[in-house]
C-alpha positions, 0 to 999 in steps of 0.5 A: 616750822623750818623743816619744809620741802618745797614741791614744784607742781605747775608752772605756767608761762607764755610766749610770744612769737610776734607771726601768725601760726597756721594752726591747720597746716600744723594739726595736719602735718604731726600727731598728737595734737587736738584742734578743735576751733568750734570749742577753742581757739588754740592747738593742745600739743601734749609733750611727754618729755617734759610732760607738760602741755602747749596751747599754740594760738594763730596769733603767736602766742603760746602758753605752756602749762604742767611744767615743774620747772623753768628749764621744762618750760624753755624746753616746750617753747624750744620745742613748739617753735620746732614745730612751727618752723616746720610749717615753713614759719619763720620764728624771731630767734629772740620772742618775748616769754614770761612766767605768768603762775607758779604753784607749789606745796610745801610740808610744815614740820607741825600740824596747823590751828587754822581758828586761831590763824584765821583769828591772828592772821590779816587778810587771811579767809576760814570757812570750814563748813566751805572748804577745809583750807585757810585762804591767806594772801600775801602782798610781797611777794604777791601770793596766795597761801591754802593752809591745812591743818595738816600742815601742807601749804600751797603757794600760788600766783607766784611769778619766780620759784625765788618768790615762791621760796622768799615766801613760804619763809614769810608765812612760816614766821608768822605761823611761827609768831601766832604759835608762840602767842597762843 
């Protein structure tokens, strides 16, 4: 079980700018983006290169989620503070960002018994007749895992792909260790 090849599927991340964004001057001025302040506080700004999504807050903060990697993401806040500068704000060169949730998949070169895992495994959660993953959580890194038989994988709550990796390692050793008991 050594064979995987991790998969990148969403990074989330936020940043704050420390101003105050005038989201109806920006809404104004370009396309593309939905304000809608009745149903939710921010701006969705949807970039197609790269595809990801922006929500820009009033308060200057700005979450950006659907990037695949840390370079998408620096490039969306490079972009959003474009944007707002645009507006005549005037944006700290250096503001505070940080990577809140990394999910990513992997494929386990081996099909997956998730009654004996669930049976082996601590802190692990099967209930077929709910959904047809095992729910394993791990605490360093401080992970979450959705194990299929199949031998897909998901790892979520990461806060560096570096994690994400040091952790599908882990859980590919243990699943190798309960195999080997059986």
């Amino acid at each position: 079980m050594s064979d995987f090849n991790v998969r990148i599927e969403n990074i989330v991340a936020s940043a704050t700018l420390l101003v105050v964004v005038p989201l109806e001057k920006i809404v104004s001025k370009l396309e593309g983006m939905e304000y809608e302040p009745e149903q939710f506080p921010g701006l969705v700004y949807r970039i197609d290169k790269p595809k990801a999504a922006a929500l820009i807050f009033g308060s200057g903060k700005i979450v950006c989620t659907g990037a695949r990697s840390i370079e998408d993401v620096r490039t969306v806040f490079k972009k959003v503070v474009k944007v707002i500068e645009s507006v005549k704000v005037k944006v700290p060169k250096n503001y505070k960002t940080q990577v809140e949730n990394i999910v990513a998949s992997a494929k386990l070169d081996d099909r997956l018994n998730l009654d004996a895992i669930a049976f082996n495994l601590e802190n692990s959660e099967y209930e077929p007749e709910q959904f047809p993953g095992l729910v394993y959580r791990m605490t360093d890194p401080k992970v979450a895992f959705l194990l299929f038989g199949s031998g897909k994988i998901v790892c979520t709550g990461a806060r560096s792909i570096e994690d994400v990796h040091i952790a599908i390692k882990k859980v590919s050793k243990k699943l190798k260790s309960i195999k080997k008991a059986m």
